[in-house]
Every structure is written in C-alpha cells, then in structure tokens.
ChimeraX commands (.cxc) that place a marker at each C-alpha (Angstrom):
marker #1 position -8.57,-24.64,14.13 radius 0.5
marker #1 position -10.61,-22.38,16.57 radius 0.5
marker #1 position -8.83,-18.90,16.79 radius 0.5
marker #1 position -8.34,-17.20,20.59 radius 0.5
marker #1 position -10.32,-14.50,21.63 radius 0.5
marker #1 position -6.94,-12.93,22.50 radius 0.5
marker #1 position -5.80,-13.53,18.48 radius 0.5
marker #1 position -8.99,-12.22,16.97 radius 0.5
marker #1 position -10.18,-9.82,18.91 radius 0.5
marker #1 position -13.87,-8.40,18.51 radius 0.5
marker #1 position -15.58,-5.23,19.90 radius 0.5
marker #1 position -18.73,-6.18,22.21 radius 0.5
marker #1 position -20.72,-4.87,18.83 radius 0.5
marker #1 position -19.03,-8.27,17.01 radius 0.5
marker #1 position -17.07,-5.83,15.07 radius 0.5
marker #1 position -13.60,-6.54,14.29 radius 0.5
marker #1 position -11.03,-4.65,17.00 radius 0.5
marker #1 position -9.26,-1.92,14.88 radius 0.5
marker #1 position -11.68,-0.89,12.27 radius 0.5
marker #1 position -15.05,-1.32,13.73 radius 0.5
marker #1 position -16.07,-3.31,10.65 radius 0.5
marker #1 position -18.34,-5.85,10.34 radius 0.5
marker #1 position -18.40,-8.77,6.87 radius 0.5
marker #1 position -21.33,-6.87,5.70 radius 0.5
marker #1 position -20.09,-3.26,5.73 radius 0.5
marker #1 position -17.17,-3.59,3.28 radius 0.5
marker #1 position -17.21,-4.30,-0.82 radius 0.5
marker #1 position -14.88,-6.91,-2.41 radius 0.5
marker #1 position -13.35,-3.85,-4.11 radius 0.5
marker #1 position -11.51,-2.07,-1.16 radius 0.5
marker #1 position -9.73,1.63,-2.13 radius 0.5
marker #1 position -6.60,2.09,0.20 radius 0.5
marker #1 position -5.53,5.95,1.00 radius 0.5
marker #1 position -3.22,7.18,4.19 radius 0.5
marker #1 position -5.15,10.49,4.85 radius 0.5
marker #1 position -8.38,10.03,6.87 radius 0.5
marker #1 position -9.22,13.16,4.81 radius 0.5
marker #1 position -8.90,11.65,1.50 radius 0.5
marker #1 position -11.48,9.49,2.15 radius 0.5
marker #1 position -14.24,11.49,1.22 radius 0.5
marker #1 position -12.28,12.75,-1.70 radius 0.5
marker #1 position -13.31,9.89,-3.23 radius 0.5
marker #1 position -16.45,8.99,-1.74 radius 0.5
marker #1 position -18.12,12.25,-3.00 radius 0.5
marker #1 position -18.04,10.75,-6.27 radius 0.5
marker #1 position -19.90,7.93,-5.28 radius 0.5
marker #1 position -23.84,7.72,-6.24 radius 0.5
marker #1 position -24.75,6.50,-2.70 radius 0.5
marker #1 position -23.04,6.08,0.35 radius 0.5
marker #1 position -24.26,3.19,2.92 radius 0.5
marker #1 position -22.21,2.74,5.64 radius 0.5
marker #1 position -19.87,5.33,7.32 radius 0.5
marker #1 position -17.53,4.70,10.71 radius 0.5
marker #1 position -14.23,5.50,11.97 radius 0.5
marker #1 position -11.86,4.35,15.30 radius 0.5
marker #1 position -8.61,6.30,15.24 radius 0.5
marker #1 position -7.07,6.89,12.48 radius 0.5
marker #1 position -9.04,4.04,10.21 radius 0.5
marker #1 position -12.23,6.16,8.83 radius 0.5
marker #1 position -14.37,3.49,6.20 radius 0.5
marker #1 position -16.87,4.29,3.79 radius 0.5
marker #1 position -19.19,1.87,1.79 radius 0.5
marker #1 position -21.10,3.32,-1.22 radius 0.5
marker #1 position -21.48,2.61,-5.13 radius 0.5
marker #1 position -20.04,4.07,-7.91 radius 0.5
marker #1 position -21.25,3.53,-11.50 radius 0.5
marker #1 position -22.87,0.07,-10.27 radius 0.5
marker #1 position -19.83,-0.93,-8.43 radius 0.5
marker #1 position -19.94,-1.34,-4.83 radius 0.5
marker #1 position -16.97,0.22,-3.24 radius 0.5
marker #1 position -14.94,0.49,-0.16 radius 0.5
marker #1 position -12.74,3.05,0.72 radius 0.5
marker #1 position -10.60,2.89,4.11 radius 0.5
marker #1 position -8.39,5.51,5.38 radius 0.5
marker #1 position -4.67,3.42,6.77 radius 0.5
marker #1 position -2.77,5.88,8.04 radius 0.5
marker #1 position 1.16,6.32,7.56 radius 0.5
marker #1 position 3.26,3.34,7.42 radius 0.5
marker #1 position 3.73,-0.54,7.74 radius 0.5
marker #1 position 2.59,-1.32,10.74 radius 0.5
marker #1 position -0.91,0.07,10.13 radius 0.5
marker #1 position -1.30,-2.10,6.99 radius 0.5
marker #1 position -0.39,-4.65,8.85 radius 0.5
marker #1 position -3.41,-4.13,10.98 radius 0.5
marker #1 position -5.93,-2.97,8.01 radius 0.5
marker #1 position -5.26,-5.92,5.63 radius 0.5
marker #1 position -5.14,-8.69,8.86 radius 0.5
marker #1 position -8.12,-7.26,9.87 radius 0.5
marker #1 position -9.95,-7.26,6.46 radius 0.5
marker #1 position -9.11,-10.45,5.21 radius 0.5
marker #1 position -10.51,-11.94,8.81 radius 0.5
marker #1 position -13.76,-10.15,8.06 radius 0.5
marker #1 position -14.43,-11.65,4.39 radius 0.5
marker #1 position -12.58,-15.42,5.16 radius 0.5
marker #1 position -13.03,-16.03,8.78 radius 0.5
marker #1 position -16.34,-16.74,10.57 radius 0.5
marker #1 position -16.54,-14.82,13.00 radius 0.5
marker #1 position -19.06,-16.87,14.89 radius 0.5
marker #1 position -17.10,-19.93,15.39 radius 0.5
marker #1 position -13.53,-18.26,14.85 radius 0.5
marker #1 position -12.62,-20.84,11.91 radius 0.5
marker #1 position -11.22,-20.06,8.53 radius 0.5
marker #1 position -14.17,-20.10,5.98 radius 0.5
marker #1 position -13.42,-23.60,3.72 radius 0.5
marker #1 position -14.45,-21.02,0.58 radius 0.5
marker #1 position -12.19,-17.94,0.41 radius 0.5
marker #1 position -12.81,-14.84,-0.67 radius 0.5
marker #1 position -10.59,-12.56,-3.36 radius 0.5
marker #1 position -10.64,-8.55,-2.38 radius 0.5
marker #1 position -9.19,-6.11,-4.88 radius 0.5
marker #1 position -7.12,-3.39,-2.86 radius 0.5
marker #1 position -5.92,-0.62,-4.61 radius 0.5
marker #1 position -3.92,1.98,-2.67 radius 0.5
marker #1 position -4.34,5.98,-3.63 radius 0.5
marker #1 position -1.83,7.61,-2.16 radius 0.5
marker #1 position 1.15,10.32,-2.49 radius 0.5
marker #1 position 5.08,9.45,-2.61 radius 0.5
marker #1 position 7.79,11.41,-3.97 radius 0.5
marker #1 position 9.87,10.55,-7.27 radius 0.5
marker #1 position 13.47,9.30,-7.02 radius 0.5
marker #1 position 13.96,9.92,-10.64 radius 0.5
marker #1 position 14.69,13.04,-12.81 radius 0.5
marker #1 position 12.62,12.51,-15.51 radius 0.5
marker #1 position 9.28,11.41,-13.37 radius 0.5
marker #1 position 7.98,14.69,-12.61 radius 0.5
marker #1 position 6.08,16.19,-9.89 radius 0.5
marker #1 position 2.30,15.51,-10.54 radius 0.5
marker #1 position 2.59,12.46,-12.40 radius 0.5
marker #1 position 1.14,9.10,-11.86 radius 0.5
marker #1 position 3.21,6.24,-10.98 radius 0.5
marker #1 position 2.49,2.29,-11.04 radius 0.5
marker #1 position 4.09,0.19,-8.50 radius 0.5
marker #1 position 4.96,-3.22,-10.78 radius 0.5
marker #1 position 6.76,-4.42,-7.19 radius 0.5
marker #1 position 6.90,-3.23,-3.64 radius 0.5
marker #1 position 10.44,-3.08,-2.52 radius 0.5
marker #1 position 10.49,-3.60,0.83 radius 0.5
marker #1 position 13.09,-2.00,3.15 radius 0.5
marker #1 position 11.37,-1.88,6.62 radius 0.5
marker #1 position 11.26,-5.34,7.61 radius 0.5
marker #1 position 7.81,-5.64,8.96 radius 0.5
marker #1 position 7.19,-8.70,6.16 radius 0.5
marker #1 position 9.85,-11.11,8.04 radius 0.5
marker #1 position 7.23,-11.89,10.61 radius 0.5
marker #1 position 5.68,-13.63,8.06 radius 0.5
marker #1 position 6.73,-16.93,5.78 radius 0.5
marker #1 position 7.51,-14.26,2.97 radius 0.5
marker #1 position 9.65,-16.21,0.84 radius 0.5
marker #1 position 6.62,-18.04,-1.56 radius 0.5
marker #1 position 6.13,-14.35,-2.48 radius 0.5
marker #1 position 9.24,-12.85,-2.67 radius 0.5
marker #1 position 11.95,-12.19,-5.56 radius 0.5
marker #1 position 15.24,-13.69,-4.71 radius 0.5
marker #1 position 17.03,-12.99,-8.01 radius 0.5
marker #1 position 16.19,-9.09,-7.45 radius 0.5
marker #1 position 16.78,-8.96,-3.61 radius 0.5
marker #1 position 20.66,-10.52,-4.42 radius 0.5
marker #1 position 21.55,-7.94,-6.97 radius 0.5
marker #1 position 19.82,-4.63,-4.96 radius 0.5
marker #1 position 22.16,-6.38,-1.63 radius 0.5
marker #1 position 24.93,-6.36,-3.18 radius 0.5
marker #1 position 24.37,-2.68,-5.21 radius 0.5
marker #1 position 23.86,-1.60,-2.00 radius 0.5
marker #1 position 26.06,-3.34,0.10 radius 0.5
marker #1 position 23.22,-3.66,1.94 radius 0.5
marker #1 position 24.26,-3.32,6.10 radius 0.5
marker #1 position 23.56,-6.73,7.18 radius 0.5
marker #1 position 22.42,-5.36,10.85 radius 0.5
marker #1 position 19.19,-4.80,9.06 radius 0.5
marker #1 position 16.32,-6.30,7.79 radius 0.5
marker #1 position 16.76,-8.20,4.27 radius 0.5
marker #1 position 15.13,-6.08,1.24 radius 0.5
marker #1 position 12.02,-7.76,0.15 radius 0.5
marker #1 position 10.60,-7.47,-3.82 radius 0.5
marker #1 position 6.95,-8.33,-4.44 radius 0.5
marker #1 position 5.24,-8.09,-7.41 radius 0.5
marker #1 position 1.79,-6.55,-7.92 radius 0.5
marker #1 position -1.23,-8.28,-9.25 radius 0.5
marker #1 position -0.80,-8.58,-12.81 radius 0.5
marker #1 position -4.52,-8.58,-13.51 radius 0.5
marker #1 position -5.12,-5.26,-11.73 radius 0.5
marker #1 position -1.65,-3.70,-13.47 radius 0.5
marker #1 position -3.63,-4.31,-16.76 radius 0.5
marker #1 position -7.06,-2.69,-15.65 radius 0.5
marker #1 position -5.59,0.46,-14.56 radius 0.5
marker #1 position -2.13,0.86,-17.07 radius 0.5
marker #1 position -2.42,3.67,-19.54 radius 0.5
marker #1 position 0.48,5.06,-21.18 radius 0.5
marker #1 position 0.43,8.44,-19.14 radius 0.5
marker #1 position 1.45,6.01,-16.14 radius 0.5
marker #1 position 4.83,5.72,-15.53 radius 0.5
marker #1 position 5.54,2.31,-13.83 radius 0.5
marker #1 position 9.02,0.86,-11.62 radius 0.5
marker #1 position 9.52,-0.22,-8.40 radius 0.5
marker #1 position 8.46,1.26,-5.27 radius 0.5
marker #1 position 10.58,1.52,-2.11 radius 0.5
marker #1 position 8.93,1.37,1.03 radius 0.5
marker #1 position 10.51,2.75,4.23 radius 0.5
marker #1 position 9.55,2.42,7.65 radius 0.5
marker #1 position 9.84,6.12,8.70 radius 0.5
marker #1 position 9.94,9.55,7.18 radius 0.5
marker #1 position 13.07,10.59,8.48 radius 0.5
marker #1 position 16.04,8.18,8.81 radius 0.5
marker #1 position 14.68,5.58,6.90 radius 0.5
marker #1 position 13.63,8.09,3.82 radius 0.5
marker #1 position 17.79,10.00,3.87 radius 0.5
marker #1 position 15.71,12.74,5.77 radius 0.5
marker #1 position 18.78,14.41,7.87 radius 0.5
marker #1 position 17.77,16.57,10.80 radius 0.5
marker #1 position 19.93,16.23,13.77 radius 0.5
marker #1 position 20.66,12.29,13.60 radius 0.5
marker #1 position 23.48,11.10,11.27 radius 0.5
marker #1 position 22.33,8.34,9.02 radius 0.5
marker #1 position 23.82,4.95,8.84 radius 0.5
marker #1 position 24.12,4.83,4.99 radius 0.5
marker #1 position 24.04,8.60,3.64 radius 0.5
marker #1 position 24.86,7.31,0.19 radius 0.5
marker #1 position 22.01,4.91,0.55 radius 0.5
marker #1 position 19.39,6.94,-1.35 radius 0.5
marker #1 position 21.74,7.49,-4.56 radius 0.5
marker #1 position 21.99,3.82,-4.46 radius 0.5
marker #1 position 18.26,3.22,-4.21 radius 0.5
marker #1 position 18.26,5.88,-7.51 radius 0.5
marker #1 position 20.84,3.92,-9.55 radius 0.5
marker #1 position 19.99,0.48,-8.67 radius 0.5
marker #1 position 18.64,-1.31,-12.25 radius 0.5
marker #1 position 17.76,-4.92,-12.43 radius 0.5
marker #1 position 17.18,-5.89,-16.31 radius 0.5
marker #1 position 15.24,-2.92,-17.10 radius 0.5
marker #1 position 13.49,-2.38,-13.58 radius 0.5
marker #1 position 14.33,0.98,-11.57 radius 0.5
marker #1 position 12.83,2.02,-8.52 radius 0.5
marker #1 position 10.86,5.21,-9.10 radius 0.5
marker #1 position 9.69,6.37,-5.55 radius 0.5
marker #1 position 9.80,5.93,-2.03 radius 0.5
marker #1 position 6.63,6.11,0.13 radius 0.5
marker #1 position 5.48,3.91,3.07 radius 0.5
marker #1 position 3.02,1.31,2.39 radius 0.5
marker #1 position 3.39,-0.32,-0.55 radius 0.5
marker #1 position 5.51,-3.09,-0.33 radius 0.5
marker #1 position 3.42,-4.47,2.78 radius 0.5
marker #1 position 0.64,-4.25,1.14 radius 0.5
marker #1 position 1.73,-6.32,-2.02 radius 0.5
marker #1 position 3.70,-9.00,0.72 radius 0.5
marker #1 position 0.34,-9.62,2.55 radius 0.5
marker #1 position -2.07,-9.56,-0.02 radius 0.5
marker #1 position -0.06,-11.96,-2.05 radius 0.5
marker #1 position 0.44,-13.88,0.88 radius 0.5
marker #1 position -3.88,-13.96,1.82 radius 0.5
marker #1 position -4.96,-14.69,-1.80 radius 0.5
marker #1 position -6.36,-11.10,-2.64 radius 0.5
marker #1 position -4.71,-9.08,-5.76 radius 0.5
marker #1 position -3.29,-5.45,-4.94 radius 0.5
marker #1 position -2.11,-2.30,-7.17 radius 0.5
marker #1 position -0.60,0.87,-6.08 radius 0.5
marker #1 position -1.10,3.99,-8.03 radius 0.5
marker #1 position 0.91,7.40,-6.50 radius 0.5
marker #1 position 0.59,10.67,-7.57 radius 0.5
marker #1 position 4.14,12.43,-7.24 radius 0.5
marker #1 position 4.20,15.32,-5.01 radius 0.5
marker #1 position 7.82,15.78,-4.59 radius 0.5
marker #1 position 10.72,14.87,-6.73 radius 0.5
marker #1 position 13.86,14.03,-4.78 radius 0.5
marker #1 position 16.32,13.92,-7.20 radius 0.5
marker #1 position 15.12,17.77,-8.53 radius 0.5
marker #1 position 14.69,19.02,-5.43 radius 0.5
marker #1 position 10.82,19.98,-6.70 radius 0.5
marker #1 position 7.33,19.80,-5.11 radius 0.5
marker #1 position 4.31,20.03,-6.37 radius 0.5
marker #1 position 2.37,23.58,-6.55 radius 0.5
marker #1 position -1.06,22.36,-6.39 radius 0.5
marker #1 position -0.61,18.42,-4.91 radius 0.5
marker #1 position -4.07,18.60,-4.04 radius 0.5
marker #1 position -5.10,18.54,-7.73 radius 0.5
marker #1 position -2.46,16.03,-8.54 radius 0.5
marker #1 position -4.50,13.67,-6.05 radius 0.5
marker #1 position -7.63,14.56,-7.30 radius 0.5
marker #1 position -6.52,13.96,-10.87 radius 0.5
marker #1 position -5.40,10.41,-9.63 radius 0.5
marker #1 position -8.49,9.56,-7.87 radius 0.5
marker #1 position -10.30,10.39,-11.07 radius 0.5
marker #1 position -8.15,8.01,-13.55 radius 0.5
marker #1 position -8.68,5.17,-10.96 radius 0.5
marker #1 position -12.39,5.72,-10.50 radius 0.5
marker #1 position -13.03,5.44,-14.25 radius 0.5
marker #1 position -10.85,2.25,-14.44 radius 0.5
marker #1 position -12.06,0.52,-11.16 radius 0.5
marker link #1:1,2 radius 0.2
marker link #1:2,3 radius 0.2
marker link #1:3,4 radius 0.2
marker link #1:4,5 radius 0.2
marker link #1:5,6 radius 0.2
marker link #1:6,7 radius 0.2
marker link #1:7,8 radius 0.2
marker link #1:8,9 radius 0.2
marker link #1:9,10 radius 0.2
marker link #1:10,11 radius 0.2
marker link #1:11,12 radius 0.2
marker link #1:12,13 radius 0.2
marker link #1:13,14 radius 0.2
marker link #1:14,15 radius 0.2
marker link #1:15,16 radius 0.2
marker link #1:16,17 radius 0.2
marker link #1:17,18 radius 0.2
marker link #1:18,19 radius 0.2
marker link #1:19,20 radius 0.2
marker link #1:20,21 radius 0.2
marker link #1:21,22 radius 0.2
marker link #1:22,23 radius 0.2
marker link #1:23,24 radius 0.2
marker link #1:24,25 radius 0.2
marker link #1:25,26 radius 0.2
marker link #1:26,27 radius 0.2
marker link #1:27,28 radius 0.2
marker link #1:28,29 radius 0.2
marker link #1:29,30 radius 0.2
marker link #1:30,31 radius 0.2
marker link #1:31,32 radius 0.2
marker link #1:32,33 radius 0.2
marker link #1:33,34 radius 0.2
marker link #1:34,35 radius 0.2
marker link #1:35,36 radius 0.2
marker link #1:36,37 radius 0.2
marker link #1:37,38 radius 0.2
marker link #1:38,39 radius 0.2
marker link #1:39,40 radius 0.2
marker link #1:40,41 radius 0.2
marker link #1:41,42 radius 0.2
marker link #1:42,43 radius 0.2
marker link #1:43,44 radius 0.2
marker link #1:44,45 radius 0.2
marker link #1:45,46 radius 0.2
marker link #1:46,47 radius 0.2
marker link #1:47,48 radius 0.2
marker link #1:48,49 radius 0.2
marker link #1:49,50 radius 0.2
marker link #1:50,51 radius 0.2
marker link #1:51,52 radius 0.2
marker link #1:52,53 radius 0.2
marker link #1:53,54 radius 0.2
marker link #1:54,55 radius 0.2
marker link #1:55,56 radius 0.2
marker link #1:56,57 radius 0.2
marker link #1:57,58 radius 0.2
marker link #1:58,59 radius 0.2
marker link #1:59,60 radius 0.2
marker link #1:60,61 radius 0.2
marker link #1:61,62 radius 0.2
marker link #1:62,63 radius 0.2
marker link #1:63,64 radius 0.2
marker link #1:64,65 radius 0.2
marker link #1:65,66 radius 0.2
marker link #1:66,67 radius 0.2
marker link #1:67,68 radius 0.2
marker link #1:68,69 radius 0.2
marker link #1:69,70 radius 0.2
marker link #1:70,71 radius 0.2
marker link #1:71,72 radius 0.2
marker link #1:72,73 radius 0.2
marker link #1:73,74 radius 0.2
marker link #1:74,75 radius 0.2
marker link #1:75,76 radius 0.2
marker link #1:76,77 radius 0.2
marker link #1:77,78 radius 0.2
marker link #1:78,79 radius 0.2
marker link #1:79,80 radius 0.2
marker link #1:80,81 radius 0.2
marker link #1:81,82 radius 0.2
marker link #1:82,83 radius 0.2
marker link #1:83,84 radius 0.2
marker link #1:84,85 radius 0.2
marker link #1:85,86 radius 0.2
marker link #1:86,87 radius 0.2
marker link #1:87,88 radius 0.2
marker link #1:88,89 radius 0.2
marker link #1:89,90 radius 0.2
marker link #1:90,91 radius 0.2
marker link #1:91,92 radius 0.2
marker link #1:92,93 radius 0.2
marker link #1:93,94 radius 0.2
marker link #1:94,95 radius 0.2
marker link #1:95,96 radius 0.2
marker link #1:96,97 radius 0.2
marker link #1:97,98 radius 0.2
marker link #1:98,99 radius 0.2
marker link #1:99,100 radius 0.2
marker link #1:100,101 radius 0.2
marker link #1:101,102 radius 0.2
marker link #1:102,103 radius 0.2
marker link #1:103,104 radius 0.2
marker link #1:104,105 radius 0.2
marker link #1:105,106 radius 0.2
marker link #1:106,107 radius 0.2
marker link #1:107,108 radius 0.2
marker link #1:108,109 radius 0.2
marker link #1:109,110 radius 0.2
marker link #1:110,111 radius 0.2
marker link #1:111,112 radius 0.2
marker link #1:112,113 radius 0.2
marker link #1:113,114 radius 0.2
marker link #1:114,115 radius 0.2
marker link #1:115,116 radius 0.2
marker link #1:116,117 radius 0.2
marker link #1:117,118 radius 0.2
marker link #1:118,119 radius 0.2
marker link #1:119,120 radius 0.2
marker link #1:120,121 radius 0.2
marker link #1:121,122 radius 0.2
marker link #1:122,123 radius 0.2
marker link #1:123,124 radius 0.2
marker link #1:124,125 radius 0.2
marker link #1:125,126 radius 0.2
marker link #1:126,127 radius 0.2
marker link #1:127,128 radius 0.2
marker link #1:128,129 radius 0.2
marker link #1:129,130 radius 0.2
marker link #1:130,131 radius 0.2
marker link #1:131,132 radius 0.2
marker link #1:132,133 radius 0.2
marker link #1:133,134 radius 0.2
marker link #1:134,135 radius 0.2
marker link #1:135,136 radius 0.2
marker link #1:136,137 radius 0.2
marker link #1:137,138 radius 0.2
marker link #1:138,139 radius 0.2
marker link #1:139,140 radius 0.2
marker link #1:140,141 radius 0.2
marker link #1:141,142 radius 0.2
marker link #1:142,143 radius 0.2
marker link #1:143,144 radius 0.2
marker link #1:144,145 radius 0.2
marker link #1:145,146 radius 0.2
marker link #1:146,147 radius 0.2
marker link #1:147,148 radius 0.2
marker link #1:148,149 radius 0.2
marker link #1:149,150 radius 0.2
marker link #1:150,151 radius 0.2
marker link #1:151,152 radius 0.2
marker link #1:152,153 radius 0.2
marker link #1:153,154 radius 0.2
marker link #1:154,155 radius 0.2
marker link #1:155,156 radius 0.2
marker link #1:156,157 radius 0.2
marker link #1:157,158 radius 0.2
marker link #1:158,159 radius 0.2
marker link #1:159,160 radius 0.2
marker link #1:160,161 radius 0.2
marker link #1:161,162 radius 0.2
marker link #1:162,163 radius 0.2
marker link #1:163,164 radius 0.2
marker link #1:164,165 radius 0.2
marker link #1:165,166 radius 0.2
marker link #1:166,167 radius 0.2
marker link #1:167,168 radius 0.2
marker link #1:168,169 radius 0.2
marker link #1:169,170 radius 0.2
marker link #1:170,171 radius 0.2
marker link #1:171,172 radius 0.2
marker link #1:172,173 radius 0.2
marker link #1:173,174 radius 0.2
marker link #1:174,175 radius 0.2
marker link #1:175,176 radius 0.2
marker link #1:176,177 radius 0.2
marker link #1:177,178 radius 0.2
marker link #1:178,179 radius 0.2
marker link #1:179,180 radius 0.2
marker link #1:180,181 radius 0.2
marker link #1:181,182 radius 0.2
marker link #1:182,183 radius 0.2
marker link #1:183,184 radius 0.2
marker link #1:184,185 radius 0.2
marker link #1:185,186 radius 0.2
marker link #1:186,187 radius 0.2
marker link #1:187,188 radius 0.2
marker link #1:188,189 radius 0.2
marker link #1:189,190 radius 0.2
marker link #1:190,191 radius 0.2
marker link #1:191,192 radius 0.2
marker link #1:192,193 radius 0.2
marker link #1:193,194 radius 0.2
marker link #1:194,195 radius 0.2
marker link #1:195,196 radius 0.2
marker link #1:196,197 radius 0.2
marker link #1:197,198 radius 0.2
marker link #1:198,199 radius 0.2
marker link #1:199,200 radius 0.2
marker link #1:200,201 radius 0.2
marker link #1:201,202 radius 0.2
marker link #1:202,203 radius 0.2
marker link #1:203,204 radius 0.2
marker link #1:204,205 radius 0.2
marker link #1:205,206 radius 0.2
marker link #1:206,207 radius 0.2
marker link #1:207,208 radius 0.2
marker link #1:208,209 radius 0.2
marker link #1:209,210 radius 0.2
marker link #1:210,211 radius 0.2
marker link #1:211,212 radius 0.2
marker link #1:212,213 radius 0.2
marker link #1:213,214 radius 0.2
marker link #1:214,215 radius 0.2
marker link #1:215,216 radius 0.2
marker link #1:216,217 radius 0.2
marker link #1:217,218 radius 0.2
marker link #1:218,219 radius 0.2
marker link #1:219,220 radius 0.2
marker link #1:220,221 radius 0.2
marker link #1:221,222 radius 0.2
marker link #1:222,223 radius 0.2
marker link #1:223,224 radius 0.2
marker link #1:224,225 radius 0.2
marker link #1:225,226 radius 0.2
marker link #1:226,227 radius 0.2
marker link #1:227,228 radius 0.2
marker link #1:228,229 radius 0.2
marker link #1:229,230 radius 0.2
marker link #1:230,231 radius 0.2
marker link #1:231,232 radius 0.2
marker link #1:232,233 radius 0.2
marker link #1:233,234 radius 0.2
marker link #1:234,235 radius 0.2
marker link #1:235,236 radius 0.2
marker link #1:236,237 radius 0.2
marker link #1:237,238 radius 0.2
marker link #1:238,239 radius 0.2
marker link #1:239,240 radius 0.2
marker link #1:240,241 radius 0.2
marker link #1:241,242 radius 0.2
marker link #1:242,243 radius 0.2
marker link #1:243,244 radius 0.2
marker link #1:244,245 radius 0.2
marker link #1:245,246 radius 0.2
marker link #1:246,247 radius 0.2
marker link #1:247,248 radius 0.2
marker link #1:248,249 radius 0.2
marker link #1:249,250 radius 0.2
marker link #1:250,251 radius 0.2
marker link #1:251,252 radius 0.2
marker link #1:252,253 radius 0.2
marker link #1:253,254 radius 0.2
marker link #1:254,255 radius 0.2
marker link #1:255,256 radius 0.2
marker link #1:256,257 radius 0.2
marker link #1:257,258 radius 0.2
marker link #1:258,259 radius 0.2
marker link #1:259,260 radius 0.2
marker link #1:260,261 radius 0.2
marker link #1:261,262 radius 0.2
marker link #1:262,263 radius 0.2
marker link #1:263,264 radius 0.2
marker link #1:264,265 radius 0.2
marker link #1:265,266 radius 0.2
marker link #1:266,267 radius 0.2
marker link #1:267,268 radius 0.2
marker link #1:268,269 radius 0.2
marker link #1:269,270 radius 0.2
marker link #1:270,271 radius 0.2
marker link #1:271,272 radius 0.2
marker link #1:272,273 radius 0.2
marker link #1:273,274 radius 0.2
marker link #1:274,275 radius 0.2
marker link #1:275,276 radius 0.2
marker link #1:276,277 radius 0.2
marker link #1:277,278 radius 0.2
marker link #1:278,279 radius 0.2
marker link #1:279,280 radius 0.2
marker link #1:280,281 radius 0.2
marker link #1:281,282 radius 0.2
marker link #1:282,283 radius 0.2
marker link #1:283,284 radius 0.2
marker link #1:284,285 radius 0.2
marker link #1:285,286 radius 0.2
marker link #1:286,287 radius 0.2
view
C-alpha cells in the first residue's frame, strides 16, 4: 500500500508536515509535555543536546541523558494535538518515507507524558505525583479509530450507567497504560487511578462561566465512580488519547502528573513550578 501525498504530507525539506521532524532527529524514548516551555525544563538536564526545532506550538529536542538518548516534544493542550504528534511520530520511525509504505519491521517508542492536571480526590493533594493505570476517555476523538481491540468494555458499562451517561455524546473510552513502563517508574510516593480526559477546559472540565452545563452533577459522578477498586483521580487533557493510539500503533505509553490544583478542596498549588520540576526529576532518574 503506497500512501497519498495528500495522507502523508511532507515539508519540501522531507520532513514530516506538523513537527518538522525527520526519522533521524528523534530517540525511541520520546518525553511528552503540553508547555512549549517545559521543554527545556527537562532538556537542561541533559549532557548534550543534538537537534533542536519547532513549528507552532510542537518545539522538539534530541539530546542524551545518563547514556540514554532522549526526545522531548512539546504537544500542546488537548486531543486533537496528540492526535497529530503521535500520527506523525509513529510515521517517522515505521513508515518509509521514500516510498510511502509501512516498514515490514516496526518499531516500539516509549512515550511518557510530563504534564500538570488537577486532583478530583480529597486525599491526593496538591503537589503530588499521580500515575495514570488507564486513560478514561470522555472527548471522543478515539471513535475515529477501530478502538475497541484496546478498549475496556466491562469498565465503560458500569462508569455509563454511574453516570447515566447522555447518550448525545461520545461513548467513554478506558485504556490501560503499558504495564512495563507502570513498573519502571512506580514508587510508593506515586499515587495511581484513572485519569479522565476532557476535550476542553471549560464545559467539558464542570468549568461554569456564562454557559450552563449539560450535566452539572457530572463531575461528582466522575469523583464517586469506583470500579473494583479503581477511582479516577484527575482530569487533564491528553491522556487517554495518548494511551488509545499508542496501544493501537504498537508503542507502550505512561502518564505521570504532578497535581497543581485539587478540585474537590478547592486548593492550588503555591509553588506548581517546583511541583513540575520535582516530577521531571523522579522521571529522569527512572527513564
């Protein structure tokens, strides 16, 4: 199968469209963070850094760190960007570019996101670390896709019918995280539960400004939803997409948040710039 120039598009440069990236500039251990200017909060702790770009909103770095040749990429907020980043990346590791076929060997990345959400429950408090063991997906962007080898149909039933979930809406998605990574970068100062992912800030996070919401209660029911021991703990942006396509592409994902905000407290964090630099830390030592 020969992809169309209109499908795969490539810069004149025979960089791929969105991130200016070529196969050689990125490592097979890719860091994920939103903030363009996070991305240098990690890559000043490399040794050496060897490749540098950015288009929009999607800065990448290249370097090593300890021996380990790294990539971080900057994603920006929401779905629909890592929709774009991990399309984009898996095309540059397992599709030649030069004849626009799948490569018959495929390559494995290891994506870890670094990022910020805010804490649904009381007793995960602002500046703590939390491990995403699924992505609980409530934007919809994943039914574009054959999701269903990847999804959890067991969980999905019982959070639809906790939430009498509005059937003018996407269906929730659950995807689980790459098991290998979960045990690389667990400690017990981690707490670990679902994460919800939303496709906006507002609306779609109970955020009321001047719009009424179609489920007010919806939130409280995100908070007290339990499924044989598994809660969901915060509610951020990316997540869930990033689990659903990487499980769906063959590469193995884990998201670590720091908590900035707890919603169910009302708190936020007096210094969340140390609370990310704290997490960025803990991951580089594990990675």
């Amino acid at each position: 199968m020969i992809i169309k120039e209109s499908e795969l598009i490539l810069n004149p440069n025979g960089s791929i469209y969105h991130l200016n990236l070529k196969p050689e500039n990125i490592a097979e251990n890719v860091i994920f963070v939103g903030d363009q200017d996070r991305v240098e909060k990690i890559t000043k702790h490399f040794d050496s850094i060897e490749f540098k770009i950015q288009k929009r909103e999607f800065k990448s770095q290249t370097g090593t760190y300890k021996g380990k040749r790294i990539t971080v990429i900057s994603t920006g907020i929401g779905p629909d960007n890592i929709d774009i980043v991990l399309n984009e990346l898996d095309a540059l590791v397992n599709i030649d570019l030069n004849t626009r076929q799948p490569k018959k060997t495929l390559t494995s990345l290891n994506i870890l996101r670094i990022g910020t959400s805010g804490s649904l429950q009381t007793d995960i408090p602002v500046d703590a670390f939390v491990m995403s063991t699924h992505g609980l997906d409530l934007n919809a962007m994943l039914h574009a896709y054959q999701i269903n080898p990847v999804s959890n149909p067991d969980i999905e039933n019982a959070f639809v019918k906790h939430t009498n979930w509005n059937s003018d809406k996407g269906r929730p998605l659950i995807i689980e995280n790459s098991s290998d990574l979960e045990k690389k970068f667990y400690s017990d100062s981690v707490f670990k539960g679902m994460t919800a992912t939303a496709g906006g800030f507002y609306g779609p996070q109970g955020r009321v400004l001047r719009l009424p919401l179609q489920d007010p209660q919806l939130n409280h029911k995100i908070d007290t939803f339990n499924f044989k021991g598994f809660r969901v703990t915060n509610l951020e942006m990316e997540t869930s997409v990033i689990y659903g396509l990487s499980k769906l592409l063959g590469h193995k994902a884990l998201s670590l948040n720091a908590i900035i905000a707890n919603r169910a407290n009302g708190t936020f964090s007096k210094n969340p710039g140390l609370a990310v630099e704290n997490l960025i830390t803990y991951a580089l030592e594990r990675i």
